[in-house]
TILUM-341252 format. One record per residue (C-alpha): residue in one letter; x, y, z. Coordinates in steps of 0.2 Angstrom, whole numbers, padded with zeros to 4 digits, always signed. Example, Ala and Ser with C-alpha at 12.3 -4.5 7.8 and 13.67 -1.06 7.14 Angstrom:
BEGIN
A+0062-0022+0039S+0068-0005+0036
This chain:
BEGIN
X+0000+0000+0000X+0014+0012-0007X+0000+0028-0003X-0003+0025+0015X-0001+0013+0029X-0001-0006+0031X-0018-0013+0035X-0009-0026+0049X+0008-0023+0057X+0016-0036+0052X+0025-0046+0065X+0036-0058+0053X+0042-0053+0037X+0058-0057+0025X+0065-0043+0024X+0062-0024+0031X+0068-0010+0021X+0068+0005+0033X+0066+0020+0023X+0057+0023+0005X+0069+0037-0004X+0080+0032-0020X+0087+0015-0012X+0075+0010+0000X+0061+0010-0015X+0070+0001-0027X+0078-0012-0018X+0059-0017-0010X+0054-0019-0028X+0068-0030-0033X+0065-0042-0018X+0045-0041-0020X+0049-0046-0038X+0059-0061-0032X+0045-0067-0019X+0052-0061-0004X+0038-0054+0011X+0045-0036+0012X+0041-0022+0025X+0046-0002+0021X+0045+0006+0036X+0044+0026+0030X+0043+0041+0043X+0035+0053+0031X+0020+0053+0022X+0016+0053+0002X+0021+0072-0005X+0004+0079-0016X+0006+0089-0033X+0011+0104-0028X+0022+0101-0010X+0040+0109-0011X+0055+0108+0000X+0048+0125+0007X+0033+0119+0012X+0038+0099+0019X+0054+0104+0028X+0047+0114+0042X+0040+0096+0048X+0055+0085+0047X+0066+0083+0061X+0082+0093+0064X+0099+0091+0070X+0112+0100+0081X+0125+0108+0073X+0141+0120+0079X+0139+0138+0078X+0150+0151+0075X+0155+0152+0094X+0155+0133+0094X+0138+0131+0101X+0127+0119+0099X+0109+0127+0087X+0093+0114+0084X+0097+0121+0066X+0104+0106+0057X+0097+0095+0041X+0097+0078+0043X+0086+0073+0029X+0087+0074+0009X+0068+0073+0012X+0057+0064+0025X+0042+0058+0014X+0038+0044+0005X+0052+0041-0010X+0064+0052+0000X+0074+0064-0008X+0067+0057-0026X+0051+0064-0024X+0060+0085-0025X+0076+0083-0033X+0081+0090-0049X+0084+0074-0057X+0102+0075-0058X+0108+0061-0065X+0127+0059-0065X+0136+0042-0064X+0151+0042-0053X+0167+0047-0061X+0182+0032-0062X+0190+0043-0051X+0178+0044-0039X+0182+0025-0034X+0201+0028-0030X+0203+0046-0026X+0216+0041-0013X+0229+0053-0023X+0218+0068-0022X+0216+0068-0005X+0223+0071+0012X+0233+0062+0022X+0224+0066+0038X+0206+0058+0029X+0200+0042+0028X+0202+0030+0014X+0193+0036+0002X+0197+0021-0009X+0179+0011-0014X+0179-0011-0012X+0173-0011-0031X+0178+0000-0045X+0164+0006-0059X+0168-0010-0071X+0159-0016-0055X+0145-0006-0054X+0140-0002-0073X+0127-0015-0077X+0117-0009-0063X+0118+0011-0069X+0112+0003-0086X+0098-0008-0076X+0092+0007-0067X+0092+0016-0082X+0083+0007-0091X+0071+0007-0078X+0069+0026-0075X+0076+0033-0090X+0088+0046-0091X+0088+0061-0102X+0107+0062-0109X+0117+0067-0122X+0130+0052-0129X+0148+0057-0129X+0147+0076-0126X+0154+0074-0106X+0172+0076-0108X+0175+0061-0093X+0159+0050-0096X+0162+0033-0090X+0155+0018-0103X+0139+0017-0103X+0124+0009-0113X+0118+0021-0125X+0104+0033-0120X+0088+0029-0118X+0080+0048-0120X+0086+0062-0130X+0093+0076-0121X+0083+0089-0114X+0086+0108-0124X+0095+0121-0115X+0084+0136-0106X+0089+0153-0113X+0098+0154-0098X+0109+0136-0100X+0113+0142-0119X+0119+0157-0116X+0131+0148-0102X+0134+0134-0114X+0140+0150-0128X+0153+0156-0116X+0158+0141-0111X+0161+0137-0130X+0172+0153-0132X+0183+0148-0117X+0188+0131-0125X+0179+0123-0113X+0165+0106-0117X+0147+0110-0109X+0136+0096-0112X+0117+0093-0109X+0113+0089-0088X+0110+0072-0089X+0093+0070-0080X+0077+0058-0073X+0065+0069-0082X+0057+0063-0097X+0062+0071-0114X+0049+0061-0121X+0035+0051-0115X+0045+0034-0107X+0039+0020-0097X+0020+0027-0096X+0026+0043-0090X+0023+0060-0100X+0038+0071-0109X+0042+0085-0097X+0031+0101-0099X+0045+0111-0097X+0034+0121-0084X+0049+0127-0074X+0062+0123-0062X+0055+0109-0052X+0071+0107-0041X+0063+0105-0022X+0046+0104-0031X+0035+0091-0032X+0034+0086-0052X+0013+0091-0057X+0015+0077-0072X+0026+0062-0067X+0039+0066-0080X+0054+0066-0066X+0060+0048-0059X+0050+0048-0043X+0056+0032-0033X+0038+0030-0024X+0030+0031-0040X+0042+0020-0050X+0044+0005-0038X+0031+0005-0025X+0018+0012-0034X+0016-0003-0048X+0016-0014-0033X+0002-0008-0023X-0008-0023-0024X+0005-0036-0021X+0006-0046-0006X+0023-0047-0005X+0025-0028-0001X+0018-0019+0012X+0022+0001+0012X+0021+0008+0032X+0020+0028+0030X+0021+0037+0046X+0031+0021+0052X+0047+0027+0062X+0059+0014+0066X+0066+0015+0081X+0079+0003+0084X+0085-0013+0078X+0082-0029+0090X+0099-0040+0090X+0094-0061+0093X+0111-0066+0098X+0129-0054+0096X+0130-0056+0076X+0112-0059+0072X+0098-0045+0071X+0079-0052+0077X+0069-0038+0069X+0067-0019+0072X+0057-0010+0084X+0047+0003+0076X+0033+0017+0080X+0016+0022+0072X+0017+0040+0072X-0005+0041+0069X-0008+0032+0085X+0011+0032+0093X+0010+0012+0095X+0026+0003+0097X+0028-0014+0086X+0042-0026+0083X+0042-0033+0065X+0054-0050+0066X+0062-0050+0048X+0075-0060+0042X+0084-0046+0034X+0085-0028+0039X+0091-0016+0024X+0093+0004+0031X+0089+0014+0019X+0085+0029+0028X+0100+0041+0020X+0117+0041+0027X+0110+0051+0044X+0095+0041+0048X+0103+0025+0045X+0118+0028+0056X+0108+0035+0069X+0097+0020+0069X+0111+0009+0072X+0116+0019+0085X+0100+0022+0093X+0101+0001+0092X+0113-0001+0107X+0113-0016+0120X+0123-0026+0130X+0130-0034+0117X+0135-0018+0107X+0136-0007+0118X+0142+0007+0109X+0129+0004+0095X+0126-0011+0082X+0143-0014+0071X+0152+0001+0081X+0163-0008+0090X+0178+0002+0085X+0169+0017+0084X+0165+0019+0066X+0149+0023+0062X+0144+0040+0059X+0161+0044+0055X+0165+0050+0039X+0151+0061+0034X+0154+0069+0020X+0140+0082+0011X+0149+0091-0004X+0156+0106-0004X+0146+0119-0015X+0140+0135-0018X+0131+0147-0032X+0136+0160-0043X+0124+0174-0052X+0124+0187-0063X+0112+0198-0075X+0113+0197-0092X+0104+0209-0107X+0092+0196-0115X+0074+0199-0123X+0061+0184-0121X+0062+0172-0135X+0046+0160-0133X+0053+0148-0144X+0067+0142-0130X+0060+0132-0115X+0060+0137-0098X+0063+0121-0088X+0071+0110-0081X+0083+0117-0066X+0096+0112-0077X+0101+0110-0094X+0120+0115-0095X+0133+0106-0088X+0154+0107-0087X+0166+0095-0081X+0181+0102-0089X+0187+0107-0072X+0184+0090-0064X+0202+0080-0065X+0211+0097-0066X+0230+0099-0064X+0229+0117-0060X+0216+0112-0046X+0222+0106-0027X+0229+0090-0026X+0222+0089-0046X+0206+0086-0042X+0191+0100-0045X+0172+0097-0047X+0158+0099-0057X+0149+0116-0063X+0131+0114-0067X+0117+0127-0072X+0106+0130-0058X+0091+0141-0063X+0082+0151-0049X+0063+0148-0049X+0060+0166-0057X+0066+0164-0076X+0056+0179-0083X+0065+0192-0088X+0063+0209-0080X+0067+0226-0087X+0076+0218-0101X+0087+0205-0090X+0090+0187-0088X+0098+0181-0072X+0111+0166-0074X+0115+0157-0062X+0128+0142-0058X+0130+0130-0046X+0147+0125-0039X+0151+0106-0031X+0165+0097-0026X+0166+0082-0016X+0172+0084+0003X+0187+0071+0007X+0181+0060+0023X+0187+0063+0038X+0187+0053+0055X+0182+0071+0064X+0165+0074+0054X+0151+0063+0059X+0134+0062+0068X+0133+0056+0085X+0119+0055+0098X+0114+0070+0111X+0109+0068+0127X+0090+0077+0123X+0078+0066+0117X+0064+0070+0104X+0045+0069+0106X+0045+0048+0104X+0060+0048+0117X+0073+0045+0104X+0090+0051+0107X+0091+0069+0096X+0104+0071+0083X+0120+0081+0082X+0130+0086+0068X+0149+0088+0071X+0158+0093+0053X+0169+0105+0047X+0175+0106+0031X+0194+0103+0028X+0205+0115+0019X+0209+0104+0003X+0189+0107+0000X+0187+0124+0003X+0203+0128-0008X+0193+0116-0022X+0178+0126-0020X+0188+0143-0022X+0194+0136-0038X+0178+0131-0045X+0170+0148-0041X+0183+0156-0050X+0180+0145-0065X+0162+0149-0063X+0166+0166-0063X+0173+0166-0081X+0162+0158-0087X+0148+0172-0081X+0159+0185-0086X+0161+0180-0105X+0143+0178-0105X+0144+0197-0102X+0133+0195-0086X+0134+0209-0070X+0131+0211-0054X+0141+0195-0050X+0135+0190-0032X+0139+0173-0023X+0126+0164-0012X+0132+0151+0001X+0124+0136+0000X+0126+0131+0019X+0132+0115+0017X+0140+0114+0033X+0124+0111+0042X+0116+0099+0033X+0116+0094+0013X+0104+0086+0002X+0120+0074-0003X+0123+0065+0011X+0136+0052+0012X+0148+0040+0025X+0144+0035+0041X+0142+0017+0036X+0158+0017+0026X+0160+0001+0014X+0177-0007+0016X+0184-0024+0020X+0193-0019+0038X+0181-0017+0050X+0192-0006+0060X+0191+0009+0049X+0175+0004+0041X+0155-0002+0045X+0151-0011+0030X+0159-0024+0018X+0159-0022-0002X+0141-0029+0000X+0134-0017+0012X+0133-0031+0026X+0136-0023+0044X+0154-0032+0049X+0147-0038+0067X+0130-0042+0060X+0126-0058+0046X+0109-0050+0042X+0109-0030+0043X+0114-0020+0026X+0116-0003+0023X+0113+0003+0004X+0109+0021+0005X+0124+0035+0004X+0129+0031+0020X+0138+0016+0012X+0151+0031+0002X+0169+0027+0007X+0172+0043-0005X+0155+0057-0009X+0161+0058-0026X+0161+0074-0035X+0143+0074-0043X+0125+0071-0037X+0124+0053-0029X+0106+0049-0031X+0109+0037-0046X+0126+0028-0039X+0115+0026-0022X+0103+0014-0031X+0112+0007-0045X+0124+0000-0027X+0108-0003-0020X+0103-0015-0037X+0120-0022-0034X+0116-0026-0015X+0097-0033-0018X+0107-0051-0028X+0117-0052-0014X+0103-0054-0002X+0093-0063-0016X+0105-0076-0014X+0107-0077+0001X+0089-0079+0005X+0089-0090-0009X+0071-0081-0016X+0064-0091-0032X+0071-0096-0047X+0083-0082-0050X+0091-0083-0034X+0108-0088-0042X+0104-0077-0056X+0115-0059-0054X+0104-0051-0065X+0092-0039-0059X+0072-0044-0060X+0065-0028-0066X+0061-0026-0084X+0064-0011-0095X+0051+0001-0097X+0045+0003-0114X+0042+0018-0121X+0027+0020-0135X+0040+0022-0149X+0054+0010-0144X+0065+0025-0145X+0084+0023-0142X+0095+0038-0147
């Protein structure tokens, strides 16, 4: 029941997925598809056609976070978005595939930071980026991204650029640089029984009003509504996980926020797929005599790590009369990664530069504003992480606190980027050149570590399977997994991993006939034309 609230509580299930967002939805899907009894347990509630960050946020649960003076403030964000499908239900759509850098960027770091180096490398992972692509289709150009990884070819046709995104695509052009088309989960046509974008806006932190953009919920839990195998809990918080012996979890203990009952779902599984936060906390939260510091932090590990990505925007006005024959959305149409692997950038490694159009794209007294968004990723270090407060919220969970500060590598990376960013505005001929922080420090929409993936569990929490080194039946396969945040948006490497981790439980369940099958169960979505580009 993907729209609301189970019928029953459950109290035995195969697997419970705690959390609904970009890896939580997909992976219930896959292991629905192979048979398996699956509970999502989901703190928000379904987002309506017209919710926006804006309006949803104000409801969500904060975190503490330093100060200036090096307080503590209840000012922090601890969610990409606490509703059902997560984050992917008012992103942009940003659709990026990890870089091959991004696996081993252990030269481009510090020697102070954690390994940053991944237990896989993209060879690894790329069937189940083209699996997850088929499966939401992505909006790309072929070739033009000057460090694309091998991919299958694209599904949909790339979206136009906005005035705004060709005018920074121009200048871009006349500084040698290579923009390209933002790879997006926003139909450019109709796909998978979804309409072609309307091109109404920017509908970054909105709620998409057609079904064009890739929303998790709608793509994996929805089609399931009336399968038994999948039960969809919203409002559902879990609250801890319940530990049957010293390396085997029993089920989770969990709480309905309608009527504040507590239920324990037994489950053969657990899967945290609440977002690298949530799930870290949970674990946590999930302390006993026999883990007393928390489960799988026996050498202190999780919620270390925690990495958001360093960013900020640049904006400027340029002279521009309306044409009505160039769309106006999506958020972003222009993208440049010619600053990514950069000699000239510190340690050689830069980020990514993206067109990031403010809501307001009219043009007024005869100028268009322009805008970019700067993003690098942050290296991890042992320092930044999320830990528990003494307070305790309204359902008498321990409350949250964010300890980060960024390192110096990263805030030289983002100087570089900005400068970048600021050529490129210039040569468009824009003014009034302004910079707006993007406040990453206290919270991100990209939220990675705290569960970190390696194969020693003393400097990690998860092995290259997202199995919890102390427990045989807890994963982790949101972005908490990230040895390294990677320098572009993570949503699709989060559930292309999350793909990767459903055939490992698969066969370790041994669910149905594909259970020694490493392909993934669920089928391309057809478009009306068949079109491949």
């Amino acid at each position: 029941m993907p729209a609301g609230t189970v019928a029953r509580e459950p109290d035995q299930v195969d697997v419970c997925v705690i959390g609904s967002g970009a890896s939580g939805a997909i992976i219930a899907s896959e292991l629905a598809h192979r048979g398996l009894r699956i509970l999502v347990l989901e703190t928000g509630i379904a987002p309506r056609t017209g919710d926006s960050l804006r309006s949803m946020e104000p409801a969500w649960e904060t975190a503490f976070v330093r100060t200036g003076g090096g307080r503590l403030a209840q000012t922090g964000r601890p969610w990409s978005a606490c509703a059902l499908g997560g984050g992917t239900s008012i992103f942009a759509g940003i659709t990026f595939r990890f870089r091959e850098v991004d696996f081993h960027a252990s030269p481009h770091t510090a020697d102070d930071a954690l390994d940053p180096t991944w237990p896989f490398r993209y060879a690894d992972l790329r069937k189940w980026y083209d699996a997850v692509e088929r499966a939401i289709g992505v909006a790309r150009a072929h070739g033009m991204d000057p460090i694309e990884p091998d991919a299958a070819p694209p599904r949909l046709p790339p979206h136009p650029y906005s005035a705004a995104g060709a005018l920074l695509a121009e200048s871009g052009l006349r500084l040698g640089m290579r923009p390209f088309p933002t790879p997006l989960a926003i139909n450019s046509i109709p796909y998978g029984g979804r309409p072609a974008c309307h091109r109404c806006g920017p509908c970054n932190e909105h709620v998409c009003p057609t079904g064009a953009k890739a929303d998790a919920a709608g793509l994996f839990l929805s089609p399931l509504a009336h399968v038994e195998e999948l039960e969809v809990a919203t409002m559902s918080r879990a609250l801890r996980i319940i530990l049957a012996s010293a390396h085997q979890a029993a089920g989770v203990e969990w709480l309905n926020l309608r009527n504040h009952r507590r239920h324990v779902t037994r489950a053969k599984v657990i899967v945290l797929a609440a977002n690298a936060i949530q799930s870290a906390a949970i674990l946590l939260r999930s302390a006993d005599r026999r883990a007393p510091r928390g489960l799988g932090n026996r050498y202190d590990m999780v919620g270390r790590g925690l990495s958001f990505k360093v960013s900020t925007y640049l904006s400027g006005y340029v002279r521009h009369r309306r044409n009505p024959g160039i769309p106006a959305g999506p958020h972003s149409t222009v993208s440049f990664t010619d600053h990514y692997l950069d000699a000239e950038a510190p340690l050689g490694l830069g980020g990514l530069i993206y067109e990031a159009s403010p809501e307001d794209r009219d043009v007024h007294q005869g100028k268009l504003k322009v805008r970019l968004h700067c993003l690098a990723a942050d290296q991890p270090m042992p320092g930044n992480r999320i830990r528990l407060a003494a307070a305790v919220d309204a359902d008498g969970a321990a409350r949250l606190v964010i300890e980060y500060r960024t390192h110096t590598i990263d805030t030289a990376r983002l100087r570089y980027l900005a400068r970048r960013a600021e050529q490129v505005l210039r040569e468009v001929g824009a003014t009034e050149i302004s910079e707006q922080e993007s406040g990453y420090q206290a919270g991100s929409r990209h939220l990675h570590g705290t569960c970190r993936a390696g194969s020693d569990p003393r400097n990690s929490v998860v092995d290259s399977w997202g199995r919890v080194h102390d427990t045989d039946n807890v994963y982790v396969v949101d972005g908490g997994f990230f040895p390294y945040a990677g320098g572009v948006n993570p949503t699709f490497t989060i559930q292309a991993n999350a793909l990767r981790i459903s055939a490992e439980i698969t066969r370790r369940l041994g669910a149905g006939s594909a259970a020694n099958s490493a392909e993934p169960a669920m089928h391309p979505m057809p478009t009306e034309e068949g079109h491949h580009v």
